[in-house]
N, C-alpha and C positions, 0 to 999 in steps of 0.2 A: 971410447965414446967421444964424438964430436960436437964443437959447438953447438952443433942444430940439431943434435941428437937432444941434450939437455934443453934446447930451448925447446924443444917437442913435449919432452918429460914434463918440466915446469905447465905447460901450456894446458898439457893434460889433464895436472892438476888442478889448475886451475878452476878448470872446464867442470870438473868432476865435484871440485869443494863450491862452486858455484848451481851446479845443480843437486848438489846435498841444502843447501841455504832456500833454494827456491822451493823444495818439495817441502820443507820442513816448516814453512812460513804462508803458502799456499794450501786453499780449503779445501780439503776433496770431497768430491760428491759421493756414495757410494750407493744408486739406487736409495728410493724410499719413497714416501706416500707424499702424494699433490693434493691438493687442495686448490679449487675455483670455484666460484660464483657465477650464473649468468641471472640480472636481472629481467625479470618480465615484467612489463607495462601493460595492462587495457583497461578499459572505458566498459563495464557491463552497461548496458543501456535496456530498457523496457518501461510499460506505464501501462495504467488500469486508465479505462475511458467508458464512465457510466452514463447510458442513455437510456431514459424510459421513455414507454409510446405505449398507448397516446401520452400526452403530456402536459392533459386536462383533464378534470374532472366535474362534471357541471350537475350538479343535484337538483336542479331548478326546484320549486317551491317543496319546504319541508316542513309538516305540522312541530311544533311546539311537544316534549314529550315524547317524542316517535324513537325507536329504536332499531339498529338496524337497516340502515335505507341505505341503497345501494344507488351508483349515479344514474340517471336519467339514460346514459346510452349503456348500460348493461351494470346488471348489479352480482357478474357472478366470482369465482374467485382468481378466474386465469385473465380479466378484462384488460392486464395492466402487465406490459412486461420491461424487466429491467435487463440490459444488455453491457456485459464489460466487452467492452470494443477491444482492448488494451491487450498487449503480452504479457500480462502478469497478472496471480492470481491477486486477488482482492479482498478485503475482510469489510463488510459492507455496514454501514450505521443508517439511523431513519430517525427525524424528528421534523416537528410542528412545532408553528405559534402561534401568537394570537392573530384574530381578522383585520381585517384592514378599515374594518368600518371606522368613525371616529371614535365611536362605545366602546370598540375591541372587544368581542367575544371573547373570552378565556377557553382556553384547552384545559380540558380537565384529564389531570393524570391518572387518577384511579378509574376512568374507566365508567362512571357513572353521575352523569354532568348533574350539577342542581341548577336555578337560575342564571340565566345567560351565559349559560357556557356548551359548550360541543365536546365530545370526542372523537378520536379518529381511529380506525382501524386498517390495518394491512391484513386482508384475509387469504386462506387458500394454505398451500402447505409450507407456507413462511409465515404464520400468523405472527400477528407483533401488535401491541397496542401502539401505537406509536404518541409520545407526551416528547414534551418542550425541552428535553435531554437528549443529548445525540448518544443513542440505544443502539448497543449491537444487535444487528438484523439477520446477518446472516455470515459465517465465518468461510471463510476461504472458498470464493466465488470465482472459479478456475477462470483463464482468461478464454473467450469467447461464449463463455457460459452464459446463461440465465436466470431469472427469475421470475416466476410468474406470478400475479396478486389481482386480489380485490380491494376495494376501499367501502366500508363500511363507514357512516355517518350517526353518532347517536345525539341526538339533542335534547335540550335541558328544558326546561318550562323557560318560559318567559317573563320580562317584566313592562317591556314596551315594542312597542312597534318596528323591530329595526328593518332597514334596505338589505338589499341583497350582500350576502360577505363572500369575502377572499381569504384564504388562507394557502401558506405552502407547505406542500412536504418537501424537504429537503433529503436527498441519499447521497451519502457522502460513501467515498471508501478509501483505502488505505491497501499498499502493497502488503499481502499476507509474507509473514515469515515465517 
């Protein structure tokens, strides 16, 4: 054997006790189970948009006492429709208060006024009393759906002479969940 034969040898070794160190030091992979994540982002968007029509109710002159009076351009129970314009369904509330005169008529909640006061009804196949609490009216009012109504007037005896009054009905609604 020749110098260069041995410096081969050595070399070899080298070579070999060098990749014994790196296997031995180095993380092997051996297949196995991944794990990732993708996040998603979006924006749901929708809204209920309530419109009634007509969007007046004018009872022109009412006896004192009188029960039941429906308004001057039709007193029956589909006179009056509410409409969710909106893409989403809706859970719909109804209230009143008092008139606008400077006396303020009082809404009487039970439904059977005594002196100067009125009550008011939502008639037809949503009946609702409707009093000075925002009352649920009607639950999950799909979006483009309706509502059809009457408004009923009952009035109380009197004590003086008053003018003509105003009063509103408010409908509120709220995204059904």
């Amino acid at each position: 054997m020749g110098c260069n034969e041995n410096k081969i040898k050595n070399l070899l070794v080298i070579c070999l006790i060098t990749a014994i160190l790196t296997t031995a030091v180095s993380p092997i992979v051996l297949g196995g189970a991944h794990d990732d994540t993708v996040v998603v982002t979006f924006d749901p968007t929708g809204d209920i948009a309530l419109e009634v029509w007509p969007a007046t109710a004018t009872f022109g002159s009412v006896t004192f006492s009188t029960s039941d009076n429906g308004p001057t351009e039709g007193a029956g129970d589909t006179d009056y429709t509410l409409y969710n314009n909106g893409t989403l369904a809706a859970d719909i509330y109804i209230f009143s208060n008092t008139t606008t005169d400077g006396g303020e008529m009082t809404l009487d909640n039970a439904g059977a006024p005594s002196a100067d006061e009125y009550s008011l009804d939502a008639t037809g196949s949503n009946a609702q009393q409707i009093t000075n609490t925002n009352a649920s009216w009607s639950a999950n009012l799909a979006a483009s759906g309706t509502i059809t109504f009457g408004i009923d007037l009952d009035l109380g005896s009197g004590t003086q002479d008053w003018g003509a009054q105003t009063t509103t009905i408010n409908v509120t609604g709220v995204i059904h969940t």
